[in-house]
C-alpha positions as CSV (number, residue, x, y, z in Angstrom):
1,X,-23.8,11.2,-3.2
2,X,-21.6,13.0,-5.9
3,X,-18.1,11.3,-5.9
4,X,-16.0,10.1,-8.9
5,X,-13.8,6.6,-9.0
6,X,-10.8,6.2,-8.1
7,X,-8.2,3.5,-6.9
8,X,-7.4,1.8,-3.7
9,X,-4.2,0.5,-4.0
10,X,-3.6,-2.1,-0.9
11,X,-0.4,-3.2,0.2
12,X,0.3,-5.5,2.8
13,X,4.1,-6.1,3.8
14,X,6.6,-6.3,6.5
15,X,6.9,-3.7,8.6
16,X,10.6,-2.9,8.3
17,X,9.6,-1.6,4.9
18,X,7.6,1.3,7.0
19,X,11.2,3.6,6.8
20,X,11.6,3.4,3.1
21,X,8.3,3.0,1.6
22,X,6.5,6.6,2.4
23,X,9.4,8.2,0.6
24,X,8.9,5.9,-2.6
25,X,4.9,6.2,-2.7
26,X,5.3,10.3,-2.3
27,X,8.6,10.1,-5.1
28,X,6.2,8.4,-7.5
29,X,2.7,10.5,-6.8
30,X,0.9,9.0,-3.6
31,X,-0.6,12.4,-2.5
32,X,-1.2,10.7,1.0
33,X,-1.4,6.9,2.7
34,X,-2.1,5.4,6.0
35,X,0.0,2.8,7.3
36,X,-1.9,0.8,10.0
37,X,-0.5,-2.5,11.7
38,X,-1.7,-6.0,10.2
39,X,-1.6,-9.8,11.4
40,X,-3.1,-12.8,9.4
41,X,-1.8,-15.9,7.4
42,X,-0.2,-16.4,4.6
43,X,2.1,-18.1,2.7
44,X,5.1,-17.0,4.9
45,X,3.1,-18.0,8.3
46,X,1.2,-16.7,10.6
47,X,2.3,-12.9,11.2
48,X,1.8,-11.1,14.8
49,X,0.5,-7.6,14.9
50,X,3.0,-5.9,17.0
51,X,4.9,-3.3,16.1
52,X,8.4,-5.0,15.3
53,X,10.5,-6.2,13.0
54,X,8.5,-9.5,12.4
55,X,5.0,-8.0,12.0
56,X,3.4,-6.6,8.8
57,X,1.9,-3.3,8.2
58,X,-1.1,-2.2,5.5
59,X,-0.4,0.9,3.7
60,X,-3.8,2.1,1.7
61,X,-3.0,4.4,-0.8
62,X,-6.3,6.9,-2.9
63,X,-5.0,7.9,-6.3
64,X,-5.5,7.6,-9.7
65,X,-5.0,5.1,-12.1
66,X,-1.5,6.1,-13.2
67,X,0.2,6.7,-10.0
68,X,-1.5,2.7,-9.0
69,X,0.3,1.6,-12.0
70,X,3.5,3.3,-11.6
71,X,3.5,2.4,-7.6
72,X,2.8,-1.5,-8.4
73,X,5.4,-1.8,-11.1
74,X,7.9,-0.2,-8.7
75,X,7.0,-1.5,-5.7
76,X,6.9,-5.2,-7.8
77,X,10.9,-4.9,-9.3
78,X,12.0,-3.5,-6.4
79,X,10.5,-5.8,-3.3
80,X,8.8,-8.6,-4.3
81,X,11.5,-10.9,-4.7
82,X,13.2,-10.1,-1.1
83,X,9.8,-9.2,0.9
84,X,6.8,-10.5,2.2
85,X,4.4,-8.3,0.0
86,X,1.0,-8.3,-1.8
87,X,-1.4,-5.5,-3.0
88,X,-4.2,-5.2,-4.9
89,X,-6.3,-3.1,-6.5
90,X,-9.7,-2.1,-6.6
91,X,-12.1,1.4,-7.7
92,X,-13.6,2.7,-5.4
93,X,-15.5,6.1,-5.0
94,X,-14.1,9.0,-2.9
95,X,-15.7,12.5,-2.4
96,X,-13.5,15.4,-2.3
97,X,-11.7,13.9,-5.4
98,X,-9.4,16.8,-5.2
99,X,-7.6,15.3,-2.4
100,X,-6.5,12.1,-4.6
């Protein structure tokens, strides 16, 4: 297998951010994402996985390590102190690097 590292940035958050946050990720380098539906437990409760405005959604983002960086320090000022959100980071190797 010939692939090269790059990062998986993870973001969990409520799913009312789904209408604002493709157009930031895109605006600062996210080449792509998937947004898929999440439920679990954290500090804010126990969060269902439907698709409404009480329910939290997983965006996965493939990119380098610049664009993780610039997406977690805006993401970080500009929704972390009014929404339910945490990401993290991890490398991970990805074939067709081109893509990300």
């Amino acid at each position: 297998m010939n692939g090269l590292t790059r990062k998986l940035l993870t973001i969990v958050t409520e799913s009312v951010l789904e209408r604002v946050l493709p157009e930031d990720l895109e605006r600062l380098g996210a080449r792509g994402f998937t947004i898929t539906e999440a439920r679990g437990k954290g500090s804010r409760g126990m969060r269902g996985g439907t698709w409404d405005e009480n329910s939290n959604i997983r965006i996965e983002i493939l990119c380098d390590t610049a664009t993780a960086e610039a997406l977690t320090a805006h993401l970080q000022k500009h929704y972390y102190d009014d929404y339910a959100m945490v990401m993290f980071v991890s490398d991970v190797t990805v074939l067709r690097s081109e893509k990300f």
